[in-house]
N, C-alpha and C positions, 0 to 999 in steps of 0.2 A: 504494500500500500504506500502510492507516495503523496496521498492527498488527506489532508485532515477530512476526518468524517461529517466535522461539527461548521469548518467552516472554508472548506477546499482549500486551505492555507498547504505549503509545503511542510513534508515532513521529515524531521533532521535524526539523524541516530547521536543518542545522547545517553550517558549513562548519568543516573541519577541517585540521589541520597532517598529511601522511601521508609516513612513511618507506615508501619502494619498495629492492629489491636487487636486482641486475642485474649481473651479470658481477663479481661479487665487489666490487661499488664500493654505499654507499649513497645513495639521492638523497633530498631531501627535496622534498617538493611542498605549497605553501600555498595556502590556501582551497579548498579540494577541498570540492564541494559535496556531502552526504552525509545520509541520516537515521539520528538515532543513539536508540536507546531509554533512554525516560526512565526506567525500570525497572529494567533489567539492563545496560545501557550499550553494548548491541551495536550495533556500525557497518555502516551498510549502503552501497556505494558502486554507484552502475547501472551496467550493462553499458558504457554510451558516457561516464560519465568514465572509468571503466579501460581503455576505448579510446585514451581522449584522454592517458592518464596515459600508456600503452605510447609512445605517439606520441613524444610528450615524451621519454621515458628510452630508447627504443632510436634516435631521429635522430639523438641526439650534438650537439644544437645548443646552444648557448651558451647558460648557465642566467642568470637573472638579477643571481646571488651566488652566492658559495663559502664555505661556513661550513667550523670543524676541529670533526672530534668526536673529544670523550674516549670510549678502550675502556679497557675493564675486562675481564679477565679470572676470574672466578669460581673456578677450580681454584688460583687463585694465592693467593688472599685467605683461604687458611685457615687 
């Protein structure tokens, strides 16, 4: 596919940084290969890395690193 679905923008191969959720826990996953539109900005990830990504986050196996992330809650901050 070399046309965005969303807005016939072109589309570039791009590896990207992708937050997954999963049983209330976030994972982060790097260099996810993806095409992202130069246009509109929409990401597109194929069937078998989101295979590959499921694989990853529901085996439970030992990630490379553990990063903390800052939450913010938005109903708080007004």
């Amino acid at each position: 596919m070399n046309k965005c679905p969303f807005c016939r923008g072109k589309l570039i191969e791009k590896t990207i940084t992708h937050s997954q959720s999963y049983q209330g826990k976030i994972f982060i996953l790097e260099n996810v290969p993806t095409q992202v539109c130069s246009q509109c900005g929409e990401v597109l990830i194929s069937p078998e890395v989101l295979e590959k990504i499921q694989e990853l986050v529901w085996s439970g196996g030992k990630p490379k690193r553990k990063a903390e992330v800052p939450v913010y809650d938005l109903a708080e901050a007004r």
